[in-house]
N, C-alpha and C positions, 0 to 999 in steps of 0.2 A: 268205612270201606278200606280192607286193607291194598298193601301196596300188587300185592299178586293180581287182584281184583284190577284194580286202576291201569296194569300194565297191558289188559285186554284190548283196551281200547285207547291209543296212543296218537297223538298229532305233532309234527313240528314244522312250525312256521318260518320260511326261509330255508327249506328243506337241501336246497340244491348249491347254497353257498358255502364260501370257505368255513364258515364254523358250522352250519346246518347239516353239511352231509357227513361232517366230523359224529356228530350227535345224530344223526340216524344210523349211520353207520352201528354206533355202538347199543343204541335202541334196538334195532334188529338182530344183532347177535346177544342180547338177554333174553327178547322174545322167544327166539328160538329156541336158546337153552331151554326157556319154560315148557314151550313147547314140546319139546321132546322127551319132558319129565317121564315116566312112568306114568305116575298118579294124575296125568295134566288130565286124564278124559276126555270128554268132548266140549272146551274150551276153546275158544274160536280168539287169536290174539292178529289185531290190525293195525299196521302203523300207518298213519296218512301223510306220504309227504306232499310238505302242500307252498310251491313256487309260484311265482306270475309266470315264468318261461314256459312253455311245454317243450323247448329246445333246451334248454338248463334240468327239465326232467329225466331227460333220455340220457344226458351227459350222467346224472344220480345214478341211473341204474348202473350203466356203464362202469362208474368208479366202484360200485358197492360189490361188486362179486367177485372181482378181485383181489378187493380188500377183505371179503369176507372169508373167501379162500386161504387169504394168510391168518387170519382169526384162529381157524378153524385149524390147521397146520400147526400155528403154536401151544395149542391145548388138544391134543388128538389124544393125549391118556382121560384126560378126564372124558372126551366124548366117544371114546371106547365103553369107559364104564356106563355114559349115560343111552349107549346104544344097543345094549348086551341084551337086551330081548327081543334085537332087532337080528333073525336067523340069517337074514340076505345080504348082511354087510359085515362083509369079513375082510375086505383090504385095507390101509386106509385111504386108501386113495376113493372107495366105496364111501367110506362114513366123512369123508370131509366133503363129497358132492352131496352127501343127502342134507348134512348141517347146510349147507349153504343154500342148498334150495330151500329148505324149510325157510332160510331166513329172510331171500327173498321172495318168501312166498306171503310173507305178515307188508308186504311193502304196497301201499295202492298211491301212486303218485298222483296228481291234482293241481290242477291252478287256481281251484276255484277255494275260497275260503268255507265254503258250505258243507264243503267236508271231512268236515272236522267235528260238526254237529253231534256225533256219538260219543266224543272223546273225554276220557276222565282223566287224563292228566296232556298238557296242551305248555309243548316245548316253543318257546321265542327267540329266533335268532335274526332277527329281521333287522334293518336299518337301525342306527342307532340315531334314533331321534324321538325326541318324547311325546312328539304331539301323534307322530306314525303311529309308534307302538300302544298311545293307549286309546285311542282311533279302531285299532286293531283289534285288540281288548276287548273294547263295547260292544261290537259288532259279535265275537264269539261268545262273548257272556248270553246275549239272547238266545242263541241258541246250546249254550253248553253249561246251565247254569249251577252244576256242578259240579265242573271241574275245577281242577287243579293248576295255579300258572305257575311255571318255572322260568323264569327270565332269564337270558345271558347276556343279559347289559354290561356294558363294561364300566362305568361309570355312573348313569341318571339312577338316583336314589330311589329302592323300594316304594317307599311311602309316597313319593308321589304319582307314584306308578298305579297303586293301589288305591289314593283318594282320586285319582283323575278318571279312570276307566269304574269304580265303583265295585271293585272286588273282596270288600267285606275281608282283608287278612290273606282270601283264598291263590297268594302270589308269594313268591320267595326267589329272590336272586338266585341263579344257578351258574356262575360265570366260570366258562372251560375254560381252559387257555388253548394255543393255536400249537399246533392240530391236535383235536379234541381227541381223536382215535388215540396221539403219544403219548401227548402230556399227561401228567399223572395230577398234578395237583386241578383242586374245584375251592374256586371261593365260593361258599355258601354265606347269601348276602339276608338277615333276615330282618326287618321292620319290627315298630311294637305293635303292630296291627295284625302282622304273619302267626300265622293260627300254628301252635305249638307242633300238631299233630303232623302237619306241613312239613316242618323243621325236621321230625324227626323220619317222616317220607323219603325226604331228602336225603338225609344220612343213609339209612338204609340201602336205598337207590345206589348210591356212590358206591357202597363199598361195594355192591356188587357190577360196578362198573368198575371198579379195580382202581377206584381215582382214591387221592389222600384229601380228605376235607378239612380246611382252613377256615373257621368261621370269622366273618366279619359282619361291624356293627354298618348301620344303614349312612354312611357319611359318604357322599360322591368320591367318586373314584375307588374308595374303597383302600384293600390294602395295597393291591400289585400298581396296582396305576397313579394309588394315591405315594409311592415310593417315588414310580417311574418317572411322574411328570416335574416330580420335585428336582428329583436327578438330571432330567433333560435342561432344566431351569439352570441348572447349576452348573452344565458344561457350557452353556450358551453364552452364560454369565463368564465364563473363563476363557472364550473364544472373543468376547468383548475387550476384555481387557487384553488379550495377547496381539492381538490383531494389529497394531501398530508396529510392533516389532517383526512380527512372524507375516501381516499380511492376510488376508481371511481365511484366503483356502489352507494356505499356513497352520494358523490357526486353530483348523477343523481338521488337518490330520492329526497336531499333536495332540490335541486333546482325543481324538478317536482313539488316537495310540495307548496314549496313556490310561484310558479307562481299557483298554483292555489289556493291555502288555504288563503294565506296570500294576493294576489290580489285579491282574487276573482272572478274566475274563470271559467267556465264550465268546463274546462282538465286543465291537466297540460302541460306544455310546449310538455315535451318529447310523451306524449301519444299523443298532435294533429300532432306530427312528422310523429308516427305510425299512427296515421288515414289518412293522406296523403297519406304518403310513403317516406320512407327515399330514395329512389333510386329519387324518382320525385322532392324532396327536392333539392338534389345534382343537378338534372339536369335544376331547374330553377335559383338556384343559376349559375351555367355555361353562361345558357340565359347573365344573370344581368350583370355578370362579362365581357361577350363578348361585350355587346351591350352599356354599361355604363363608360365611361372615366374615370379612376380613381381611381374605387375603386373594391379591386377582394375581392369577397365572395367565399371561399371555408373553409370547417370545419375540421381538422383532425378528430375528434369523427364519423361525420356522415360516413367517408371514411374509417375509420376501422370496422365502424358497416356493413357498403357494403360490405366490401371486406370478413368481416366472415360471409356474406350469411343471413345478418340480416336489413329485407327490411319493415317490416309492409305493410300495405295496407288492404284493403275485400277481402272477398270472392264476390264472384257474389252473395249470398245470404244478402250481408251489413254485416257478422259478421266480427269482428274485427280478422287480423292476428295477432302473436306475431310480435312484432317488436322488439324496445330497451328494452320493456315493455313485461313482460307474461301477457297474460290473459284469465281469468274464467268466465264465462257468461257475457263479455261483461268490465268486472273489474279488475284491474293490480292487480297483484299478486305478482311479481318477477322484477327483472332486471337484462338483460342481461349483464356477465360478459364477457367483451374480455379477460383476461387472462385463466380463466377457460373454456371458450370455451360453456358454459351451464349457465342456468340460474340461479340467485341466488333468491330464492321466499323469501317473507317478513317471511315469519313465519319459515325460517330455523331460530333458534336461538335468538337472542332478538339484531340485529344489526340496525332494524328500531328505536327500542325503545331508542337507544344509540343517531341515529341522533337525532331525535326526541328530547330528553333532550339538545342537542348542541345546536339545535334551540333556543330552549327556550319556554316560555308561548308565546300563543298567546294575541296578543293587547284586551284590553279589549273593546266588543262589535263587536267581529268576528264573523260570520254568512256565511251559505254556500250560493253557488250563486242561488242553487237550493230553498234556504228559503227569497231571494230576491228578487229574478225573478218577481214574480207580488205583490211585496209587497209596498202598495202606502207610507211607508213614508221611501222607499228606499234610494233617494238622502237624506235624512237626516240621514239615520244610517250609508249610507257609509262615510259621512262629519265626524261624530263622530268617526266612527272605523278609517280613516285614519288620523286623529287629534290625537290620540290616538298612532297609529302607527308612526308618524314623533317622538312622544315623546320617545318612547318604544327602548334602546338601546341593548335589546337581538338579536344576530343573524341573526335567521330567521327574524326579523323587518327590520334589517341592510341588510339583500340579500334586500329583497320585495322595500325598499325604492330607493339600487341604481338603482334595473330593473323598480321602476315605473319610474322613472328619465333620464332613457336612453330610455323607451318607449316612452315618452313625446318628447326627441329629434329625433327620429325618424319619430315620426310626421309630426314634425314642417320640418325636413330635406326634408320630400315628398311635401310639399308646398314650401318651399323654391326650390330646385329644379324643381318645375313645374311639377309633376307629379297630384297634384291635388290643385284644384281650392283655395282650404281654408281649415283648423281644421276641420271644420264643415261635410266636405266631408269625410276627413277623421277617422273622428268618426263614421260616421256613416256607414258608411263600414264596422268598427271593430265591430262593435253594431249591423249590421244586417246580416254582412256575417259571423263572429265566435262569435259573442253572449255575448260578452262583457259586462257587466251593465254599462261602464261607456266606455268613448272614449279615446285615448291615450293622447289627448293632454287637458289637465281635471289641475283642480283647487288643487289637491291633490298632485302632485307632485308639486308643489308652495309650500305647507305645509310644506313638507320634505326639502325642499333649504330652506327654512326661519328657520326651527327649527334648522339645519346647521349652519348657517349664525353666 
């Protein structure tokens, strides 16, 4: 059965959450397109979104028509052409209401798992817990038994996803990243069990969802998380040792600082913790540590930030919670103090300005990531600033250089261990799924070991 076939009849489980209505969202404007082919006939295409809320349903719909409105808005050449033997729509403001009804019109929302029963390929975004999802699993196997799973785990390995629930291969990691509607990259996660045919479902799928696929081999966490949670380790690790001099909240600014100022950045370490979620952090770190020989990931900082009820994450609206980090429209303000139990905002007093001078100057020819970003002689001013930076024995130099140094090994450890193919993959993971300018395993940290040397 090919993939046209299978997109007839569509389900996604957790339909109405932050990554579920990301992947409906973009389920529904494929269907549609399909739908409006010429050739489509009479081809009947149904997406089941399928939630426990029937209040978290109605919020789905709510979001998807507006989002689907702008879908529709930034591709209006192509659905001119795909509407041209449609006599009655001649504005566009005509043919991006008809796209959109169409699209909400493949949409049957659901609480009930039951219906799903027709579905040939059967989308997972549900909790991330192993025993849930393949719980889950079983229950639509009986009635779906053959369909297709695509999984958005961020971490719990295929294969066991696949011997627990008893899916015979018929599963494949599909892991978006947050918000599935922007993000461009898809780690495609596949087991030696995942039936070839799957894999290349998969692929297909993506590219006409417009996403760039990264494959990864079936090791927890994977590539993006199995980078991240290293990386988290390794500031925490550096917030340990600073903490005597600097203080903890101290501490936790320079180091935020530093992974984003002085790398350069989009966030800072601790704020993409908060935009995660510290609780989801802790719990993919668990995954790794269960599932991986060897080596246990767990952080005291992030398990005292737990335990005094300091979690970060959204709201359902995308705006940012406090987490480690306070914040103001969107902007850190503060950090949270575990001894004081409350936050300690930057502008109490002049104790940023204190870290700040410990630091030091910054390397000359520093630039935000946001004055980089599309700036064509990028790779050359980053060669200079981090040329600049190997030399530079201030501080904040000396954090930045050992974390680009231990990000580089972390790298190279996901290839070596067999998590991903080559560097190559896994740069561009960091580069397309957290926005990187440069990949971890990069020419720059070379710099820093020879100015050493």
């Amino acid at each position: 059965m090919d993939l046209d076939k299978r997109l007839e009849r569509v389900a996604v489980l957790g339909a109405a959450g932050k990554m579920g209505s990301g992947i409906t969202l973009l389920l529904a404007a494929e269907m549609a397109r399909q739908k409006i082919r010429k050739d489509c006939g009479d081809r009947c295409y149904v997406l089941h979104a399928i939630d426990v809320s029937d209040e978290a349903l109605s919020g789905l719909l709510s979001y998807l028509r507006p989002q689907l409105t702008k879908v529709a808005e930034k591709s209006i050449v192509a659905l001119r052409e795909a509407f041209a033997h449609r006599d009655d729509l001649v504005e566009n403001f005509d043919i991006i209401t008809a796209f959109v009804d169409e699209a909400m019109s493949v949409v049957r929302p659901s609480s009930k798992m039951e219906s799903a029963a027709d579905s040939r390929l059967i989308f997972e975004a549900i909790v991330e817990n192993k025993g849930v999802k393949i719980e889950v699993f079983k229950k639509l196997d009986a009635i779906c038994p053959d369909a297709y799973y695509l999984t958005n785990t961020s971490s719990i390995p295929i294969k066991v996803l696949d011997e627990g629930a008893g899916l015979d291969g018929r599963i494949v990691g599909y892991h978006f990243y947050n918000p599935p509607a922007v993000q461009k990259l898809l780690e495609l996660i596949s087991s030696e069990r995942t039936r070839p045919e799957l894999v290349e479902l998969g692929k297909e799928l993506a590219g006409r969802l417009r996403k760039k696929v990264f494959p990864a081999n079936d090791i927890a966490g994977f590539i993006g998380n199995g980078h991240f949670m290293r990386d988290i380790l390794h500031a925490t690790g550096e917030v340990e040792r600073l903490k005597g001099d600097l203080g903890e909240t101290g501490a936790i600014y320079a180091v935020n600082r530093v992974s984003q100022d002085y790398l350069i950045r989009p966030m800072g370490i601790f704020q993409l913790i908060d935009y995660v979620g510290v609780d989801v952090c802790r719990f993919i770190m668990q995954v790794m540590t269960e599932h991986i020989e060897g080596e246990t990931l767990q952080d005291d900082l992030l398990d005292r930030m737990a335990d005094a009820g300091v979690m970060g994450g959204q709201y359902s609206s995308g705006k940012q919670k406090d987490g480690i980090l306070k914040y103001e429209k969107g902007r850190p303000v503060g950090i949270y103090d575990l001894d004081k139990g409350d936050y300690r905002l930057f502008e109490d007093g002049d104790w940023t300005k204190k870290v700040d001078q410990k630091l030091g100057e910054m390397p000359e020819g520093a630039a935000s990531w946001r004055a980089l970003l599309m700036d064509p002689k990028k790779d050359e001013k980053l060669a200079t600033y981090f040329g600049n930076l190997a030399a530079s024995d201030a501080l904040g130099a000396e954090l930045a250089k050992t974390y680009l140094v231990r990000s580089k090994e972390i790298g190279e450890k996901l290839v070596k261990g067999g998590v991903a193919e080559s560097p190559d993959i896994v740069n561009g993971v960091m580069m397309n799924g957290f926005y990187h300018l440069y990949g971890p395993v990069n020419e720059y940290a070379d710099l820093v070991v020879k100015a050493k040397a």
